[in-house]
PADO-349000 format. One record per residue (C-alpha): x, y, z. Coordinates in steps of 0.1 Angstrom, whole numbers, plus 5000, padded with zeros to 4 digits. Example, Ala and Ser with C-alpha at 12.3 -4.5 7.8 and 13.67 -1.06 7.14 Angstrom:
PADO-349000
512349555078513749895071
end
This chain:
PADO-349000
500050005000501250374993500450655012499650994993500851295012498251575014498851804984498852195002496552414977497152734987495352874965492052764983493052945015493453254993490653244983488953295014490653535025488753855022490254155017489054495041487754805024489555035033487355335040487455665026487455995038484456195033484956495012482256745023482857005000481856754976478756624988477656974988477257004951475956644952471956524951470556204954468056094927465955814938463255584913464955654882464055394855466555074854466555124820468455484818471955454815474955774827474855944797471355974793470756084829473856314827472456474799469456534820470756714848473056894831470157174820470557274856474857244855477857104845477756734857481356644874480556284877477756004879477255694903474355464904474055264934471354984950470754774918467854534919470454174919468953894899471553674916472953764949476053594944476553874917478554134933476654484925479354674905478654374877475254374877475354764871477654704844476154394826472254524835471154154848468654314871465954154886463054074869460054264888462254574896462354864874464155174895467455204906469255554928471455794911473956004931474856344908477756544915477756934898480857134892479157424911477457394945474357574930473157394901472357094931470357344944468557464912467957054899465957044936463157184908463356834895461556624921458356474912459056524875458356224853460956014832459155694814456655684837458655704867458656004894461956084904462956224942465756394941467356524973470856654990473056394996474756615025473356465058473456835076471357005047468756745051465256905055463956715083460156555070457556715095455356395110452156555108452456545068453956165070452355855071453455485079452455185057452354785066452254455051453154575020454154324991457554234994458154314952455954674956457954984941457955364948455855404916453255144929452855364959452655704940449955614918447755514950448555794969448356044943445056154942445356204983447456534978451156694967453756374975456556534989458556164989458255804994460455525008460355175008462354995032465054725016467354455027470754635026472254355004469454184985467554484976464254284987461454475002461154395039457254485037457154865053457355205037456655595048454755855024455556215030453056465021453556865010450456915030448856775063445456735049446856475022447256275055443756265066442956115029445655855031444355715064440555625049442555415019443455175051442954795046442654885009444554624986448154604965449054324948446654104973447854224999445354445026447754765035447554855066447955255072448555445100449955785111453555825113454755825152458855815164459355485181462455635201460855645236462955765268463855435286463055435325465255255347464755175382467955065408466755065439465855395441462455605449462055805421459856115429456356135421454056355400451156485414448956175395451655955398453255755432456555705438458055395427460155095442462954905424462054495414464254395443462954605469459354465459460954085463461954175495458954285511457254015496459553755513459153985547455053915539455553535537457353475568454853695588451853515577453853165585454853225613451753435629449753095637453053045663453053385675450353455708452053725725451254135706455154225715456454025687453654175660455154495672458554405668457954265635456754595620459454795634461854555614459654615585459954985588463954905589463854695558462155005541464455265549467555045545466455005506466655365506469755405524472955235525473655305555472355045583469655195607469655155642466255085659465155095698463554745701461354665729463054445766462154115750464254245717463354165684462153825676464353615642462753525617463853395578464153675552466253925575469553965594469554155627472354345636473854275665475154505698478954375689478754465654477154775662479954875686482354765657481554975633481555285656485155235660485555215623483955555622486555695644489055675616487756015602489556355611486756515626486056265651490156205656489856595668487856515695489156215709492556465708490856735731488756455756492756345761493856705768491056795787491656445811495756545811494656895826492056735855494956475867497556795864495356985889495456745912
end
């Protein structure tokens, strides 16, 4: 018998290897003169759209960017070259970039405007110049069809007022729809007329149309602290300090079939007062228990008179307090000197 020895391809571990892009600096001055041009027709190719935009300027440069893949496998700059797009898509985004910063202002004209049936949105691509959309004049769409387009959207919403914009929310890689968009309106009243066209159909599927409302929502967190209270609202515990008194609750009610005697149902709800204002403060409370003392019981520690006495010495380590133990000693040296 003969052995083969493994044969080392290295090829195949170079070819996983993937290489980092490196990322580039962000030229502001050049986004500036540059506008974004989304739901132009698939079909258009740079010069056509630079001839365009160039009755507003000189055009510097073109890119076209989130291509409807075919295949995912397919990296994007290849299916922009080659044009294999996907079958049900028809749009594609456009980023224009003008010798002079105002000719991106003046093609601003340009949004809404038709090319092969398609309306076009064009918008800075400079994130600090961008208008904010006001949410009165926006609205929020569900279950939307996973292959539905800006244009399918326009024509339903048209007749409801001025469209302002329209996005449709897509997988970052695939380009798929992930079955949400937002319509933003010139005027609020197109709003009001959106909102009756709820649970009406689009490629059979029921829409399902609502206003648009921020989901950022300031988070509350409690840590064992009270928080103070409104004048409608109470003040609130932490989770722990509720556990606690629960516990405190259980052990009472066991243990009050044993009890006969009213000294230890007193006792008991001075160490519940304790529990309560030891979850506010750190620092361990000292009560005045009754002769018999305080009665044990599960749920609770009770400090002692030793470890009470303890920790008063370790509070002598502080300057304030060395200052008067250093004038009782004087003040003893001077009696015994008298004498």
């Amino acid at each position: 018998f003969h052995f083969r020895e493994k044969s080392k391809d290295f090829s195949v571990k170079s070819s996983k290897r993937v290489r980092k892009k490196k990322r580039i600096p962000r030229d502001e001055e050049k986004e500036s003169r540059t506008i974004f041009v989304g739901n132009v027709p698939n079909s258009w190719n740079k010069f056509k759209i630079k001839r365009y935009f160039s009755k507003y300027g000189a055009v510097e440069n073109l890119r076209l960017r989130c291509p409807p893949l075919a295949d995912p496998r397919v990296p994007k700059k290849v299916a922009i070259i080659t044009k294999k797009f996907h079958p049900d898509r028809t749009n594609i985004h456009v980023f224009v970039c003008f010798v002079e910063k105002d000719s991106a202002y003046k093609a601003l004209a340009a949004n809404g405007a038709l090319l092969d049936e398609h309306h076009i949105q064009v918008d800075l691509a400079e994130k600090n110049s961008k208008a904010e959309h006001d949410p009165r004049k926006a609205i929020f769409i569900g279950n939307l069809p996973f292959s539905a387009e800006e244009e399918d959207l326009w024509k339903m919403f048209e007749e409801c007022g001025n469209i302002e914009n329209i996005r449709v929310s897509r997988d970052k890689y695939t380009g798929v729809g992930r079955g949400f968009g937002y319509v933003n309106f010139q005027n609020a009243d197109g709003v009001e007329l959106a909102l009756k066209l709820n649970g009406e159909k689009l490629k059979d599927r029921e829409l399902r149309i609502t206003r648009y409302t921020s989901s950022k929502k300031p988070k509350k967190q409690f840590r064992g602290k009270v928080v103070q209270s409104d004048e409608n609202t109470k003040g609130k515990v932490s989770k722990k300090a509720k556990h606690l008194k629960r516990k405190i609750k259980n052990n009472i009610e066991n243990n009050s079939e044993n009890q006969q005697s009213t000294e230890t149902t007193k006792t008991i709800t001075d160490s519940l007062k304790v529990v309560k204002n030891s979850l506010k403060i750190k620092e361990p409370m000292v009560k005045n228990f009754p002769e018999g003392g305080p009665g044990k019981f599960q749920g609770q520690t009770l400090l002692d008179t030793k470890k009470l006495k303890k920790n008063k010495k370790k509070k002598l380590s502080t300057p304030e307090l060395k200052k008067k133990k250093i004038i009782k000693q004087l003040a003893v040296r001077k009696e015994k000197s008298k004498n």
